[in-house]
C-alpha positions as CSV (number, residue, x, y, z in Angstrom):
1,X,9.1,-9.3,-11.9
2,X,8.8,-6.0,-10.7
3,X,11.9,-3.9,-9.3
4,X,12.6,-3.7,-5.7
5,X,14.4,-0.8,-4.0
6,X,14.5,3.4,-4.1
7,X,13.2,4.6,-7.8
8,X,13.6,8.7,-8.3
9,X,10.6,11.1,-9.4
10,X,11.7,10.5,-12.8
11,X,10.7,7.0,-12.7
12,X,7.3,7.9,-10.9
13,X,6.4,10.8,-13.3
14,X,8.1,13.2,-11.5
15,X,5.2,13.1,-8.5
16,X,6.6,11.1,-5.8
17,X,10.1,9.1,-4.9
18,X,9.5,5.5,-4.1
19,X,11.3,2.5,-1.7
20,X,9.7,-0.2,-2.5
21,X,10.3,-4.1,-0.7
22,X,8.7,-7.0,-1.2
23,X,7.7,-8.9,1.5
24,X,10.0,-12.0,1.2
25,X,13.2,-9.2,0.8
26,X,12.6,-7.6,4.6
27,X,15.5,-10.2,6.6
28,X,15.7,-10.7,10.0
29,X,19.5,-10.0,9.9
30,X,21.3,-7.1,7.9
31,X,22.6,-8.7,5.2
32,X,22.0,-7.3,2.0
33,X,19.1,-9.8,-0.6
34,X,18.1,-9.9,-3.8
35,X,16.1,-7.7,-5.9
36,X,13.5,-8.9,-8.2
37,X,15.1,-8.3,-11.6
38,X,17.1,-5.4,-10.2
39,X,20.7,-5.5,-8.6
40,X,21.2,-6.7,-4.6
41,X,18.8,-4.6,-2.0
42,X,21.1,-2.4,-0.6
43,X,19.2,-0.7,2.7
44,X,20.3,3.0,3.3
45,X,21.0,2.4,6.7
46,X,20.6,-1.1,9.5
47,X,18.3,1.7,11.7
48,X,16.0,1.8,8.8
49,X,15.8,-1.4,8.1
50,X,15.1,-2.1,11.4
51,X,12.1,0.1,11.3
52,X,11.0,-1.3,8.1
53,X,10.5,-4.6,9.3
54,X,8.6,-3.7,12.6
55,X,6.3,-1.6,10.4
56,X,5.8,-4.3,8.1
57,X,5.6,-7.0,10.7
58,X,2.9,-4.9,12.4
59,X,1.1,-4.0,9.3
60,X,1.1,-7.7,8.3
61,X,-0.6,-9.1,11.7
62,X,-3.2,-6.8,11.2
63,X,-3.8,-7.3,7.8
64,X,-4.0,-10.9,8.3
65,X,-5.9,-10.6,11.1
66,X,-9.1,-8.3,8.5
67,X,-8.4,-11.3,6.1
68,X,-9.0,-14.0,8.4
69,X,-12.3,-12.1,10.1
70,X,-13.2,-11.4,6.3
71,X,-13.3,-14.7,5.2
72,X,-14.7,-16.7,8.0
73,X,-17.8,-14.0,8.2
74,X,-19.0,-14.8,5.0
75,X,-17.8,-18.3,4.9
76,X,-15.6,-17.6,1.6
77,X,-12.8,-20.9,1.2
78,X,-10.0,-20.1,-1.1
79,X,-8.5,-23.2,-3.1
80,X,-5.1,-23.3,-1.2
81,X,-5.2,-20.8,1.7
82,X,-5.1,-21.4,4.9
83,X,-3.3,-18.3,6.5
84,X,-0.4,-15.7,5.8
85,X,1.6,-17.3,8.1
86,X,1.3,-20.6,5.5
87,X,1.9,-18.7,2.5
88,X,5.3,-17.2,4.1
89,X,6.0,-20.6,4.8
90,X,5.4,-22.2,0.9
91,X,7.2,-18.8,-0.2
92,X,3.4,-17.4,-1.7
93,X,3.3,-14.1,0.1
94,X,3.9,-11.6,-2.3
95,X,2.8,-8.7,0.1
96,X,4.5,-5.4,-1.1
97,X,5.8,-2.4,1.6
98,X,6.1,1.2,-0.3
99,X,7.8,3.9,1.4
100,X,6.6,7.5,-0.5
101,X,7.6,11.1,-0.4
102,X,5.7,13.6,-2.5
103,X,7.5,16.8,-2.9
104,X,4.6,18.7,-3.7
105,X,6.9,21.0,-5.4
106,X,7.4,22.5,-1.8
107,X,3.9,24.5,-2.7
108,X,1.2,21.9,-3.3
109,X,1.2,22.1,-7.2
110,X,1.2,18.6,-8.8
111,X,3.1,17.3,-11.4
112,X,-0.2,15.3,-12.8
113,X,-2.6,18.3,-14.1
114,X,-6.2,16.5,-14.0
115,X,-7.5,13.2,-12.8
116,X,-9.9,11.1,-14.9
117,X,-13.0,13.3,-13.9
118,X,-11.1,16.6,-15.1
119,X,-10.1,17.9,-11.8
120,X,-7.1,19.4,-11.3
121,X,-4.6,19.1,-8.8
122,X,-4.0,15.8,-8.3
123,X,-0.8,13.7,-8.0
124,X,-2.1,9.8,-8.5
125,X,-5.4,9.1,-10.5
126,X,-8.3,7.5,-9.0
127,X,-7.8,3.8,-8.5
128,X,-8.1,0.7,-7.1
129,X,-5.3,-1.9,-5.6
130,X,-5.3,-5.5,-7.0
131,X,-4.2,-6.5,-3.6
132,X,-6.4,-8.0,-0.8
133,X,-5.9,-5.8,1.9
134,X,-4.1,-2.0,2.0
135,X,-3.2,-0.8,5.3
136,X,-1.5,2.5,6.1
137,X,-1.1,4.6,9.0
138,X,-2.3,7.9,9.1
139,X,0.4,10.8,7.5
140,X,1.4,14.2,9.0
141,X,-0.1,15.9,5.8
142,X,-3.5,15.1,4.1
143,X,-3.2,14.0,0.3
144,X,-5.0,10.4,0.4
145,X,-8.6,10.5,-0.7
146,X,-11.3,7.6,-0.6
147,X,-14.6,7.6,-2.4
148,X,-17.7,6.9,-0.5
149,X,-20.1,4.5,-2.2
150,X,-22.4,5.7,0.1
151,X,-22.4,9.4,-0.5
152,X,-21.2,9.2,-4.1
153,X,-18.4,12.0,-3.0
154,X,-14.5,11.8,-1.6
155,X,-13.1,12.1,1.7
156,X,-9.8,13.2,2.5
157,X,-8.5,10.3,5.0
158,X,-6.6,12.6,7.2
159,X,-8.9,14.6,7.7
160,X,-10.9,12.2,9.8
161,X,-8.7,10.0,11.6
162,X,-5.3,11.1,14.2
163,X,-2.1,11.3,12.9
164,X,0.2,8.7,14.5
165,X,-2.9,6.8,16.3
166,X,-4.9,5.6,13.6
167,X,-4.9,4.0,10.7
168,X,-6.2,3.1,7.5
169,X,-7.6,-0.2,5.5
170,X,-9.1,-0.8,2.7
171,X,-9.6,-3.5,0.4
172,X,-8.5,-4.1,-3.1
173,X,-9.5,-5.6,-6.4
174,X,-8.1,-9.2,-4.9
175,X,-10.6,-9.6,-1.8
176,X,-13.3,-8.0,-3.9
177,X,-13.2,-10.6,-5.9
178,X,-12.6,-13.7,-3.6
179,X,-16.3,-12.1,-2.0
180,X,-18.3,-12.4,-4.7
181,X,-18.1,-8.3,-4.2
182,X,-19.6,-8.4,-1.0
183,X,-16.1,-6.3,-0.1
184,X,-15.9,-3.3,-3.2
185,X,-12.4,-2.5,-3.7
186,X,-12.0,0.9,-2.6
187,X,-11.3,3.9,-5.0
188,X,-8.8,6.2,-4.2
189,X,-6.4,8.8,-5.3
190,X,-3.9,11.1,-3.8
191,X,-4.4,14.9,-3.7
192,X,-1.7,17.4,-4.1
193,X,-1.0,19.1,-0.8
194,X,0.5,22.4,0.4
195,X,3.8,20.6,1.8
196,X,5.8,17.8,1.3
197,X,4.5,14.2,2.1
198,X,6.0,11.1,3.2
199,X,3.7,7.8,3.6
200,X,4.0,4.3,3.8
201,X,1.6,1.3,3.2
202,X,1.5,-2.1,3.0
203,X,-0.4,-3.9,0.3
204,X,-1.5,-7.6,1.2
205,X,-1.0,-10.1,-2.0
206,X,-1.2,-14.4,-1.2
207,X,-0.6,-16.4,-4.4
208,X,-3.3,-18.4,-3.9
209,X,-6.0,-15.7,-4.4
210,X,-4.6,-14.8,-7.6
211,X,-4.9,-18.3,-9.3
């Protein structure tokens, strides 16, 4: 069971500090829950929690709503599912929220020197999500980079959509499969940039896709 809660940048090889909750830990009411294998959630304020769970309860409908269109438009049946709001229900939804700040060293140099192709100045590999769906909205400062299957090269995210209007989703390694690969999983790493860098995302994960 994986830990729940705030892990420092020397748990995240010195890159980026993480909160992480899982989606059954984000109450309706205050009060302090448990923590995977780690001690009792404690939130750093009732404000921020409060703000964590309309994020999450936003980033969830729409989520659900991609999976649902998803699956119905190429007539894919999953042994088990029927909806998220069914997995909350039967206590399946493993969906993940991750709060992250990159310090960027203050000056855009990262902490990871080269990514897998040998290019420097990069904070988080190229990779894919074994999740379903991955939704984010769009940060203040560009570091989030997607590769295009279709022009073989990467795109910086933020460069093409409006900070605090849009937003991005992507599939993972999860609904990839459950398609037959109709739906790729999308590669992605995370850029160093010139200032610091605070995201959040949800990753979508139902029990029943990963039996």
């Amino acid at each position: 069971m994986w830990y729940s809660g705030f892990e420092a940048l020397e748990g995240n090889d010195n890159v980026r500090e993480t909160f992480r909750i899982h989606a059954a830990l984000v109450p309706e009411t205050g009060a302090d829950t448990g923590a995977g294998d780690g001690p009792p959630l404690r939130w750093p304020s009732e404000q921020f929690r409060l703000r964590w769970r309309a994020l999450h309860l936003f980033c969830q409908r729409i989520a659900d709503l991609a999976l649902s269109i998803t699956l119905d438009s190429l007539a894919v049946t999953v042994a088990g599912f029927t909806s998220g709001d069914a997995c909350r229900a039967e206590g399946t939804d493993h969906s993940v929220g991750y709060a992250w700040h990159y310090p960027n060293e203050e000056g855009g140099a990262s902490t990871v020197p080269e990514d897998i192709a040998g290019e420097a100045g990069i904070n988080v590999k190229e990779h894919v999500d074994q999740s379903l769906f991955v939704i984010e909205p769009c940060p203040r400062v560009g570091g989030l980079e997607v590769f295009d299957l279709h022009t073989r090269e990467w795109i910086q995210v933020e460069s093409v959509l409006r900070h605090g209007e849009e937003w991005v989703l992507f599939g993972g390694r999860c609904l990839e499969k459950a398609t037959g690969g109709t739906v790729p999983a999308c590669l992605h790493r995370v850029r160093a940039a010139n200032a610091r860098r605070f995201c959040f995302i949800s990753e979508q994960k139902y029990g029943e896709f990963y039996e």
